[in-house]
N, C-alpha and C positions, 0 to 999 in steps of 0.2 A: 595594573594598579590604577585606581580612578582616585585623580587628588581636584580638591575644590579648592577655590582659593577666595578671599571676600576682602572689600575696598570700602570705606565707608557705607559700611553694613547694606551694600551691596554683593550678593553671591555668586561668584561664574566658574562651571566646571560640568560636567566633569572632563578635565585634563592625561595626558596620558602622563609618565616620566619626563618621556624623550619633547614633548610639546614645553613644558615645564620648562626645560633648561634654555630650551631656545626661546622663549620668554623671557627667560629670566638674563640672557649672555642679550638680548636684544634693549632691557629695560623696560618692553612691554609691562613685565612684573617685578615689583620693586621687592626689594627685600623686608621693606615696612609690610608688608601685607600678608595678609592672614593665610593661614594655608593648615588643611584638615585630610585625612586621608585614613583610609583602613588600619586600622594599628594603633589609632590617637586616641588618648582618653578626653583631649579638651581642644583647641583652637592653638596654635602657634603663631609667633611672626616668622615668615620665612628666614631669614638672618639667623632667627635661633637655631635652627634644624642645619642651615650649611655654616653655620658660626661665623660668617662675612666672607664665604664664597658666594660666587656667582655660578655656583653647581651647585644641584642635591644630589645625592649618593645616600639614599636610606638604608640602614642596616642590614644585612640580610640579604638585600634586594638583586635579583639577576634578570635582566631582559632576556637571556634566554631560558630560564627555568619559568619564567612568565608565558614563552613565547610558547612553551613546551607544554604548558596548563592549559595553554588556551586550546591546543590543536586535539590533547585527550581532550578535552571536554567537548569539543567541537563532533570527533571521533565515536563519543557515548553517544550522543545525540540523534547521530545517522544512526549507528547501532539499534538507536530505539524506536527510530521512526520505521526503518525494516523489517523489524521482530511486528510492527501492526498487522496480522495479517485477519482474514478470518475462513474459519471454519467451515462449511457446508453443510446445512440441518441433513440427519438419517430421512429415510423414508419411514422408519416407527415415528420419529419425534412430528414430522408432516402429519400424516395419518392420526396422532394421538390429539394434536390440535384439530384438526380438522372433526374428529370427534365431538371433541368438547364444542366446537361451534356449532355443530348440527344438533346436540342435546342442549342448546341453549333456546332451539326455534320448535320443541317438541310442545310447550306450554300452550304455544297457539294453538293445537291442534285438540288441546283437551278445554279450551275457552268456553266452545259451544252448548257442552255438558251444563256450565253453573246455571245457562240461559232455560232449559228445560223444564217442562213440569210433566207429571204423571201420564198423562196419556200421551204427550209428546216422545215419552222414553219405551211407552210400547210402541208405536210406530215407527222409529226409530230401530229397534230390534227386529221389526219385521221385515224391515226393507233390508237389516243387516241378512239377515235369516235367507229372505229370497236373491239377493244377492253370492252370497255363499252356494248356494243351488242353479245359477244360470252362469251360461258363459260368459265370459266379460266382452266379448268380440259382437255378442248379440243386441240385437234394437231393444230388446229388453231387459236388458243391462244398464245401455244406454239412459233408457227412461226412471229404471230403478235410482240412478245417481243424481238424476237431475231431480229428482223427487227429495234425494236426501239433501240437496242443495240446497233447495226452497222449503224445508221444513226447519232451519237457523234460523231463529230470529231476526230481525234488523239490528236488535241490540247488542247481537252477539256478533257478527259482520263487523259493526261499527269498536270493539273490543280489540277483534282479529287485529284488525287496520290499525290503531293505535299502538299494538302491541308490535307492528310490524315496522311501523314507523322509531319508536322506542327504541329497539333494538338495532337498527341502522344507526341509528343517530350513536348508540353508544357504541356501536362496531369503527364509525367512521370514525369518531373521536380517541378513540386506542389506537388507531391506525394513524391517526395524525401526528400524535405525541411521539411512539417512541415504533413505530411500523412493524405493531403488534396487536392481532386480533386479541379476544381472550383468549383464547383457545392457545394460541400462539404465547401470550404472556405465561401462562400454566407450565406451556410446554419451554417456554426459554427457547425459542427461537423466534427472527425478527424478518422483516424485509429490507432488504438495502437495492440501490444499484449495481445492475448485474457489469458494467464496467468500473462506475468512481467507488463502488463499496461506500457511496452516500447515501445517508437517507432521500428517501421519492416522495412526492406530495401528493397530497391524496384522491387526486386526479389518478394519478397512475397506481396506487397500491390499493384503492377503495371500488373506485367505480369500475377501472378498467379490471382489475382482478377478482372483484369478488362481484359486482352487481350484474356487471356482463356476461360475466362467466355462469351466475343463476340462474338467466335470462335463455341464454343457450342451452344450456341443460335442458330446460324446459321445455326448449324447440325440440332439440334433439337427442331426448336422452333414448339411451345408456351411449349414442356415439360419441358425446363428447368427453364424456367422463373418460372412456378407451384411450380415444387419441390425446387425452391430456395426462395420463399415467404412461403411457406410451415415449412420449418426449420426455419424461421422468426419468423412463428407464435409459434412454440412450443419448441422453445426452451431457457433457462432461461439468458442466455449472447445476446440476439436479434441477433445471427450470423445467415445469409444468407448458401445459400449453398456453394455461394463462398468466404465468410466467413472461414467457415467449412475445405476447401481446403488451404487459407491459413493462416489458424489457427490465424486469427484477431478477432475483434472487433468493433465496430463504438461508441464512446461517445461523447459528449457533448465537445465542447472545453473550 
C-alpha cells in the first residue's frame, strides 16, 4: 500500500503502512493532516480514518497478503523476463532473403540497355555472339569483354554508380533501424548479437557483414561463398562466415 499524506498543501509520499504509524506514534504526522491512499474517493484528515488513534489499521488490510502480492508479482516478472528467448532463422528463410537482396541489385545490370542506340545493340550482339563461340580462358575472350566494357556509355557508368550508391544507402539504413536487410524484413528474420541477443551498429551488421563480405567474394569466389555455408552448417548459433567476423547472429523476428 502507497499512502501520501499533504501539510499546508504541501504533498509527501509515497509512504508505506508500517512507515505511517511510526510517524504517526513519533508525531512526525499529526493527525490534522491530510492522508490519500488507494481505495479513497477524496482526501481525508488522518484522525478521521483512526477516529483519534495514533494507529491506522485500514480495512481489509494485511501486511502479509501485501507481502504475499508483492513476491507473485515479483515471481511473474522473472517468469517473463526468462520466457525472452529467441529463435534461430532456418537456412530457407536466410537463403530466401538473401535472394530478395541479390534481385534487388539485378536492375543495375540492365541500366546500360536504356543508354543504347541502333547500331550500338548490333555490336553489342556480336561481341555477345562471339563470345558464346570462344573460350572464356582465351586472350580472346579476354579482349572480346574489355570491348563490351568500353562500348557503355559514360552515362550509363555514371547511372550504374548512382544506383549503387542508392541502394547501399537504403541497405545500410534498414540495417540501422531494426537489423534487417530487405530481403531480411520480407523474410522476418533480423540480426542481433551473437552473445547479448542486442541489436549491433552498423559498423558491424553493414560493413563488416555485407560490404566486406562482397568484397571478398569478388577476390575469391566461389571459395568464400564455400567456407561461409560451411560454418552454416556446423556450427550450433547458424553463424555464417561473415557471421563469425562480425560476431552476430540471424533469428527469427
Amino acid at each position: 500500500m502507497q499512502i501520501y499524506l499533504a501539510r499546508n498543501n504541501q504533498q509527501a509520499g509515497p509512504y508505506s503502512l508500517e512507515q505511517l504509524n511510526q510517524m504517526l506514534s513519533s508525531q512526525q504526522v499529526l493527525l490534522t493532516d491530510l492522508v490519500w491512499h488507494e481505495g479513497m474517493s477524496e482526501w481525508k484528515t488522518l484522525g478521521e480514518l483512526t477516529q483519534g488513534q495514533l494507529v491506522y489499521e485500514p480495512t481489509g488490510y494485511s501486511p502479509f497478503s501485501a507481502q504475499v502480492k508483492n513476491e507473485i508479482d515479483q515471481s511473474a516478472f522473472k517468469i517473463k523476463v526468462e520466457q525472452k528467448t529467441t529463435e534461430l532463422a532456418s537456412f530457407y528463410s536466410r537463403a530466401l532473403a538473401k535472394v530478395l537482396d541479390l534481385i534487388l541489385w539485378l536492375p543495375m545490370a540492365a541500366i546500360p540497355s536504356f543508354f543504347f542506340n541502333q547500331s550500338q545493340y548490333a555490336e553489342l550482339f556480336e561481341i555477345q555472339k562471339q563470345l558464346q563461340a570462344t573460350q572464356m580462358a582465351s586472350n580472346k575472350a579476354i579482349e572480346l569483354q574489355q570491348q563490351l566494357i568500353q562500348l557503355i556509355p559514360n552515362e550509363a557508368w555514371m547511372s550504374i554508380f548512382a544506383y549503387l550508391i542508392i541502394m547501399l544507402m537504403m541497405q545500410a539504413f534498414f540495417i540501422a533501424q531494426s537489423g534487417q536487410s530487405i530481403g531480411k524484413k520480407i523474410a522476418k528474420i533480423r540480426i542481433i548479437d551473437v552473445e547479448t541477443n542486442d541489436p549491433v551498429n552498423t559498423i558491424r551488421a553493414f560493413w563488416l557483414r555485407s560490404v566486406l563480405f562482397i568484397v571478398l567474394n569478388l577476390l575469391f569466389m566461389p571459395f568464400i561463398t564455400l567456407i561461409d555455408y560451411t560454418f552454416f552448417a556446423f556450427n550450433k548459433n547458424r553463424q555464417t562466415l561473415h557471421d563469425k567476423l562480425a560476431k552476430t547472429k540471424v533469428v527469427k523476428q
